[in-house]
N, CA and C atoms as a LAMMPS dump frame, in Angstrom:
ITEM: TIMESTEP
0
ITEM: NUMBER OF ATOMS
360
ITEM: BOX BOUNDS ff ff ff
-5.0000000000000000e+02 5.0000000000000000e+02
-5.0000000000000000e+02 5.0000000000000000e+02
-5.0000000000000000e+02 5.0000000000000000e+02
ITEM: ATOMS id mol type element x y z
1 1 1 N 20.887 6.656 2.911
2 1 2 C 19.575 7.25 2.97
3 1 3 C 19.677 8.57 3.734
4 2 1 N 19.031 9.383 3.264
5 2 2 C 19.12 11.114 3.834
6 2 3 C 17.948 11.124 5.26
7 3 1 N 18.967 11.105 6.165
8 3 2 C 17.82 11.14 7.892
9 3 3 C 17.486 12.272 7.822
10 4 1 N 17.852 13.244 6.601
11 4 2 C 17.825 14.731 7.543
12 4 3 C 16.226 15.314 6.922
13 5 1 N 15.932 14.263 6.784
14 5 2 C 14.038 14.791 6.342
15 5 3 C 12.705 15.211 7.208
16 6 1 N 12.028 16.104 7.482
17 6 2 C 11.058 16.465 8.97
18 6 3 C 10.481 15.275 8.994
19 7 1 N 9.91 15.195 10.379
20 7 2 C 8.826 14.053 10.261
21 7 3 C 7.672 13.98 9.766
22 8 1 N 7.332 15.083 9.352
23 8 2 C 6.084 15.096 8.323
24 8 3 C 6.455 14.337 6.928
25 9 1 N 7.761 13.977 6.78
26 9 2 C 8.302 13.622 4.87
27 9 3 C 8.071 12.432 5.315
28 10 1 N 8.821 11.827 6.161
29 10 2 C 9.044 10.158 6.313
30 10 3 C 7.617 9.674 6.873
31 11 1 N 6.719 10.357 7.722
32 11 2 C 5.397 9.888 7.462
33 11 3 C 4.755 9.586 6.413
34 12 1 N 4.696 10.73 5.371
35 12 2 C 4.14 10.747 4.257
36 12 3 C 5.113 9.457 3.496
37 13 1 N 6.457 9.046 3.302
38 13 2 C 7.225 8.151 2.778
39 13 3 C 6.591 6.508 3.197
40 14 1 N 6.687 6.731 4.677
41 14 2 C 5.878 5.605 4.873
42 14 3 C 4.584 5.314 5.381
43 15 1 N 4.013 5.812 5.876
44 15 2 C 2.193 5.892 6.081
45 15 3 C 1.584 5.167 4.522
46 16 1 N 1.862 6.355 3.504
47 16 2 C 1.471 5.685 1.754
48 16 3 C 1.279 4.402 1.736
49 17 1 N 2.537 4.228 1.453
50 17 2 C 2.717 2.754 1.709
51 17 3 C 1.692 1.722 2.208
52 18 1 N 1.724 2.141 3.48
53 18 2 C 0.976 1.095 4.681
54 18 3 C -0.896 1.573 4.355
55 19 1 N -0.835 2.889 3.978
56 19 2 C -2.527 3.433 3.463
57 19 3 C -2.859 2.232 1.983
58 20 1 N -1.792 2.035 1.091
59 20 2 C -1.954 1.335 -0.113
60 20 3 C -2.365 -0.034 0.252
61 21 1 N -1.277 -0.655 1.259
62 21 2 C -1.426 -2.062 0.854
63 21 3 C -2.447 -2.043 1.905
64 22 1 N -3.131 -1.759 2.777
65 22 2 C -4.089 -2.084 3.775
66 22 3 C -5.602 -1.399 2.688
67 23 1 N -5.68 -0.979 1.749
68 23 2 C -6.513 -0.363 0.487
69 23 3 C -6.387 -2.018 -0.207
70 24 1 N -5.539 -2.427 -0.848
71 24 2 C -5.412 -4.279 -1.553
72 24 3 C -6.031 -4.647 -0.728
73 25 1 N -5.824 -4.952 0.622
74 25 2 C -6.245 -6.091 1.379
75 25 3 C -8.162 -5.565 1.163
76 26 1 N -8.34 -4.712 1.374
77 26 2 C -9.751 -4.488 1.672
78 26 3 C -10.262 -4.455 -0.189
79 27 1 N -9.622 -4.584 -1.255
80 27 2 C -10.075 -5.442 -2.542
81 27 3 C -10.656 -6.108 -2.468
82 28 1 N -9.263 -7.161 -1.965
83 28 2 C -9.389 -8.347 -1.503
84 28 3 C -10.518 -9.056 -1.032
85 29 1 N -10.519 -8.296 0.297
86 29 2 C -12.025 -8.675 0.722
87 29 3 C -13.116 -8.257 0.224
88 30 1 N -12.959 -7.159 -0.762
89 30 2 C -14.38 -6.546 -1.583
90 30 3 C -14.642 -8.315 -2.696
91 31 1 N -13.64 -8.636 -2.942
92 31 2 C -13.823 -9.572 -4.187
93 31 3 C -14.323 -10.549 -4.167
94 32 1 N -14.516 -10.938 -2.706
95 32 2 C -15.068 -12.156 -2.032
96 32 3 C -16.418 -12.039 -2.641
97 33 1 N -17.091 -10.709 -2.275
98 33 2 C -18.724 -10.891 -2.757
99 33 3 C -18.889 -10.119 -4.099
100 34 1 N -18.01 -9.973 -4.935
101 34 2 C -18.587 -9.317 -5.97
102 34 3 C -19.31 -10.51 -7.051
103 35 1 N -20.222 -9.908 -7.462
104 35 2 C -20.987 -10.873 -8.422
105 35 3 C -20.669 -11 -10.065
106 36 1 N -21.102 -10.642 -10.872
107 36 2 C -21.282 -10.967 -11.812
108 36 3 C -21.067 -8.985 -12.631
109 37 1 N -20.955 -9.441 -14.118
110 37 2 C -20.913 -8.141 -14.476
111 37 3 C -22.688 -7.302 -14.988
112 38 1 N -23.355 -7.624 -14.4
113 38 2 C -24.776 -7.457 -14.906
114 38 3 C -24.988 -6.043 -14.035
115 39 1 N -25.966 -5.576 -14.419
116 39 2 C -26.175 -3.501 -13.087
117 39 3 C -25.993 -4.049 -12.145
118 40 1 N -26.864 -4.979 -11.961
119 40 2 C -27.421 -4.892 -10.208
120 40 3 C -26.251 -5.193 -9.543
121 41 1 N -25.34 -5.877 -9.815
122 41 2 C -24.401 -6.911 -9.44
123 41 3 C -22.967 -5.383 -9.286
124 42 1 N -23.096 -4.931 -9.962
125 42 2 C -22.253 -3.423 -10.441
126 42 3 C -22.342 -2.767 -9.703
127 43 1 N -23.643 -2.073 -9.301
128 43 2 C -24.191 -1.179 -8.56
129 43 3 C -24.443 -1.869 -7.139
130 44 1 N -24.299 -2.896 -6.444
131 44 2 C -24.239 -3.298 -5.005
132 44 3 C -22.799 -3.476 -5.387
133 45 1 N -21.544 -3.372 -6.172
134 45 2 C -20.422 -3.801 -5.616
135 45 3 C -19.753 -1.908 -5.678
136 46 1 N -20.395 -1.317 -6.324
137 46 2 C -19.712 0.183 -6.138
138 46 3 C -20.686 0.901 -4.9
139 47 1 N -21.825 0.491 -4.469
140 47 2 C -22.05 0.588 -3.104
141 47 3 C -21.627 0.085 -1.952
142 48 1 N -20.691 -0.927 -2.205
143 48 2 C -20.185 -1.621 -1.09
144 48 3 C -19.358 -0.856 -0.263
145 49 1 N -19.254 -0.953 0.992
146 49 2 C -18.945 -0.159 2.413
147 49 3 C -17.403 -0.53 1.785
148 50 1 N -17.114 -1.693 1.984
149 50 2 C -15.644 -1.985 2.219
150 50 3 C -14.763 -1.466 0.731
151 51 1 N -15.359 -1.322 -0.043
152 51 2 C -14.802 -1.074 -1.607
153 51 3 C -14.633 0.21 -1.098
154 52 1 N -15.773 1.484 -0.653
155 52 2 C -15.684 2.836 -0.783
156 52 3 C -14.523 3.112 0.73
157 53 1 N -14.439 2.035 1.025
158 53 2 C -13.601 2.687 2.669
159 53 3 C -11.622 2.311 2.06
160 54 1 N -11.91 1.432 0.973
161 54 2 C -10.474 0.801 0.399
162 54 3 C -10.372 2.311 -0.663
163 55 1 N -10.94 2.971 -1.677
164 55 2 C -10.973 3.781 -2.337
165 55 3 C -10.903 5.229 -1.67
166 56 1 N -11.197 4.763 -0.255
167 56 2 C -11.283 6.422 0.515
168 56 3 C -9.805 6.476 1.111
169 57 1 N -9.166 5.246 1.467
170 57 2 C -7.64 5.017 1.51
171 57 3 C -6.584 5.804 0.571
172 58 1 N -7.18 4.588 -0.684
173 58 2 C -6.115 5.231 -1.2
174 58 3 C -6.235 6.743 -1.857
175 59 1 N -7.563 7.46 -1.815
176 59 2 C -7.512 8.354 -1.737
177 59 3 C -7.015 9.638 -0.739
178 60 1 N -6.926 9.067 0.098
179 60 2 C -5.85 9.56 1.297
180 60 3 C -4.089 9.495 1.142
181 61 1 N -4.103 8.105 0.374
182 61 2 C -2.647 7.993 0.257
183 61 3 C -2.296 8.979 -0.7
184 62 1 N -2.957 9.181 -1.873
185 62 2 C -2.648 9.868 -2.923
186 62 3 C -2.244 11.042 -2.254
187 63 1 N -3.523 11.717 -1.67
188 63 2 C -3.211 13.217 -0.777
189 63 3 C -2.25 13.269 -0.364
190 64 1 N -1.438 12.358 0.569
191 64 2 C -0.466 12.148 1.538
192 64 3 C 0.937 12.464 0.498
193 65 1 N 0.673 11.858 -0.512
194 65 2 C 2.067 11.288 -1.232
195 65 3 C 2.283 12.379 -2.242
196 66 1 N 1.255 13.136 -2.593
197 66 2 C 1.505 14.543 -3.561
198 66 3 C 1.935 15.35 -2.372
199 67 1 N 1.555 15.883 -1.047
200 67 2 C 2.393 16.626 0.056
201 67 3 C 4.153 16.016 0.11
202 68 1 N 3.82 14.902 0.226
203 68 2 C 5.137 13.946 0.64
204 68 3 C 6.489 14.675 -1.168
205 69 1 N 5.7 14.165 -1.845
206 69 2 C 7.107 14.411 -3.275
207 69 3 C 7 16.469 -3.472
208 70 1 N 6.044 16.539 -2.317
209 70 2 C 6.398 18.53 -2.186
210 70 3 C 8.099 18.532 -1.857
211 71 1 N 8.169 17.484 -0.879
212 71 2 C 9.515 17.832 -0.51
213 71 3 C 10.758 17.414 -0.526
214 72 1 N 10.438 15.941 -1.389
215 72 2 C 11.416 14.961 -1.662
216 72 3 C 11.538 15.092 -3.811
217 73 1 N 12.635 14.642 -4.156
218 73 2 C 12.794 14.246 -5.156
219 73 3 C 12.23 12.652 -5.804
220 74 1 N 11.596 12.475 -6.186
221 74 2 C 10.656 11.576 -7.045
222 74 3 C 11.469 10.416 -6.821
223 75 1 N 12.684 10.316 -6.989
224 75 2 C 13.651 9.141 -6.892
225 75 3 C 14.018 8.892 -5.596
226 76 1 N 13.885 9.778 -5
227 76 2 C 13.862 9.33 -3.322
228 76 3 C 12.399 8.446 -2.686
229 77 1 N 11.435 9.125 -3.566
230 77 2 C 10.503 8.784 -2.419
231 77 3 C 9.61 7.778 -3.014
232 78 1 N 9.506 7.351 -4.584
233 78 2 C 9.403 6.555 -4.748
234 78 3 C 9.421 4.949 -5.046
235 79 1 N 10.94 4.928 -4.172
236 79 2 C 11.474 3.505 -4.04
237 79 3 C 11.03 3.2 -2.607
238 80 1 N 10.29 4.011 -2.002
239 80 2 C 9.353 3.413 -1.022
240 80 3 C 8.364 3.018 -0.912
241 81 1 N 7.182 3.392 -2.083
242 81 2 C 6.246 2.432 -2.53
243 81 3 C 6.85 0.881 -2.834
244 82 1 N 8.004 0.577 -3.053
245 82 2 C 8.47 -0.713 -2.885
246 82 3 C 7.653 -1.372 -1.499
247 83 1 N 7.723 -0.823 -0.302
248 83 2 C 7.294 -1.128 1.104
249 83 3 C 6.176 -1.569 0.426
250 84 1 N 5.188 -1.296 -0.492
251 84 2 C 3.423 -2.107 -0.016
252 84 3 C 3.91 -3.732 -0.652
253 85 1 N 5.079 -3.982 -1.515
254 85 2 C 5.027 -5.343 -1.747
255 85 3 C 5.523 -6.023 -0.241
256 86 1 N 6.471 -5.424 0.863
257 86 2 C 6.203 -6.465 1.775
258 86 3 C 5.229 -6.005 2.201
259 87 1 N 4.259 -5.395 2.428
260 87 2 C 3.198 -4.814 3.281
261 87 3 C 2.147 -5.627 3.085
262 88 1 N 1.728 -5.603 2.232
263 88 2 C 0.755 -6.304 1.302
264 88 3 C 0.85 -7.872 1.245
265 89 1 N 1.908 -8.757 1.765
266 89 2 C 1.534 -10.093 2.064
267 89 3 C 1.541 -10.164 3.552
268 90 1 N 2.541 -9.405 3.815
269 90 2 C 2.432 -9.364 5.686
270 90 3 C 0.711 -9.051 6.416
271 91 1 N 0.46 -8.118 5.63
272 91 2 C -1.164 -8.017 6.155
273 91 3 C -1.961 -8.783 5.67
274 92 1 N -1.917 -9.314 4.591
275 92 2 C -2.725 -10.867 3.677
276 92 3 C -2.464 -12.033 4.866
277 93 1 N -1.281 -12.237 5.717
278 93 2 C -1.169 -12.535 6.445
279 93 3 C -1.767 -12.957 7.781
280 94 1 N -1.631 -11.392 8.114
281 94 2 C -2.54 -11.136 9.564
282 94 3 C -3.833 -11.204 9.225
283 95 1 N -4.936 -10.686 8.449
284 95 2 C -6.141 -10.539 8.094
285 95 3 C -6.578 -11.343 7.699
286 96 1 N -5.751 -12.088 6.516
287 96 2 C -6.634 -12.747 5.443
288 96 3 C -6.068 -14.538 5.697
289 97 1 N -4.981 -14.167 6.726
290 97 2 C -4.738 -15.652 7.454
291 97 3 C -3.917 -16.44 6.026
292 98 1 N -3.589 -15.953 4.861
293 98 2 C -2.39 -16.065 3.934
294 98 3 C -1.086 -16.65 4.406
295 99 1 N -0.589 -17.222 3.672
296 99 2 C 0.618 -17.998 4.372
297 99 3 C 2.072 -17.382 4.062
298 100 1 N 2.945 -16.981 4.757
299 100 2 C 4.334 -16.374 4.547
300 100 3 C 5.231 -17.448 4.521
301 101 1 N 5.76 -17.189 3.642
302 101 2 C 6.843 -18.308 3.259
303 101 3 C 8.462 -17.69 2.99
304 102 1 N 9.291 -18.427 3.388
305 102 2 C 11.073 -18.303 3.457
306 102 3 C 11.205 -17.399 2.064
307 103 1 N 10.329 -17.595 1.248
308 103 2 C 10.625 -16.879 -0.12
309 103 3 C 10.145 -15.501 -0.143
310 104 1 N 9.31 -15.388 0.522
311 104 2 C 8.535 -13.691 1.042
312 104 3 C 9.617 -13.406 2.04
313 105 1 N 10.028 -13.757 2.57
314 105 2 C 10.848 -12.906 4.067
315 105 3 C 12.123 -12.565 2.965
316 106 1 N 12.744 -13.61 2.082
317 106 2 C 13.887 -13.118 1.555
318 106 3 C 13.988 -11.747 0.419
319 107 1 N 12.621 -12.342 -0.239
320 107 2 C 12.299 -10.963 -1.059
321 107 3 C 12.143 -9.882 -0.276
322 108 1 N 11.739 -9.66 0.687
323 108 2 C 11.653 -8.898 1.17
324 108 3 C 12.437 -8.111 1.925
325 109 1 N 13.544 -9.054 2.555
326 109 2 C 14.722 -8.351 2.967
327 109 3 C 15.698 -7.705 1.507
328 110 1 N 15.284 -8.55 0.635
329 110 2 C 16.003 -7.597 -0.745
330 110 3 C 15.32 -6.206 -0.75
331 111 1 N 14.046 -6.15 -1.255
332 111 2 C 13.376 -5.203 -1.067
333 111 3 C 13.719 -4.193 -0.257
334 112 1 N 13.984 -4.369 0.633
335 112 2 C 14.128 -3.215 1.334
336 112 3 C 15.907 -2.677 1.719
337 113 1 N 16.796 -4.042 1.425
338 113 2 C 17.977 -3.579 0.894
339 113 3 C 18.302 -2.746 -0.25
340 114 1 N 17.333 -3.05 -1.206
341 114 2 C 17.863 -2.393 -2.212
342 114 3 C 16.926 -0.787 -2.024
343 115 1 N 16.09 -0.633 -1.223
344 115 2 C 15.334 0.396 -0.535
345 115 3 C 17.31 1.536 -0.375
346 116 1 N 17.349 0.811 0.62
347 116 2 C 18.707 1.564 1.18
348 116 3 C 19.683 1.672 0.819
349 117 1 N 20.122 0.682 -0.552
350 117 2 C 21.261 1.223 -1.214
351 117 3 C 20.869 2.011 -2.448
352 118 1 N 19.425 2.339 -3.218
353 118 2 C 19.155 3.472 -4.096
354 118 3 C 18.975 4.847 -3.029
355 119 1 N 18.991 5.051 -1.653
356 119 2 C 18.567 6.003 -1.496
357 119 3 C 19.815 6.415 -0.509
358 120 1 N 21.33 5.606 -0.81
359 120 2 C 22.679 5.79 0.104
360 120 3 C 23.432 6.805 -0.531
């Protein structure tokens, strides 16, 4: 993996990431109260606080991650969006009180092995 990147790249490499899957989790919790497909039901779930604060995320990540591939090659920096699959149960985890299991920790140490041998 290339260390020799500013710290503005590897923020943007990993912040994304952690902006995405913490954007799922707050789905997640949007999905709890969504209703039915009828207006009203439509229109209180695209007013919902937690939907527009998950959409204002990943609208941040996006920002973040078009600066971020300013300075990286596409194949570098997108085998780090790999990170929101462990991200994304680890915080299902903490938040949503989700259960981690021997089979998540191992995927996940793959995951992020194979993180470091596409980018060696």
């Amino acid at each position: 993996m290339s260390f020799n990147l500013a710290p503005a790249v590897w923020f943007g490499l990993i912040f994304t990431p952690v902006l995405i899957a913490t954007g799922q989790i707050l789905f997640k919790l949007t999905s709890a109260s969504t209703g039915g497909l009828n207006v009203q039901d439509l229109v209180s779930l695209a007013t919902s606080p937690t939907l527009l604060v998950a959409l204002l995320l990943y609208g941040l990540g996006t920002l973040i991650w078009i600066f971020t591939l300013k300075s990286v090659p596409l194949t570098l920096a997108y085998s780090f969006m790999a990170l929101t699959f462990c991200l994304v149960p680890l915080f299902a985890a903490v938040f949503l009180g989700e259960a981690l299991t021997l089979r998540y920790a191992i995927g996940a140490a793959l995951i992020i092995g194979g993180m470091i041998i596409i980018n060696s």
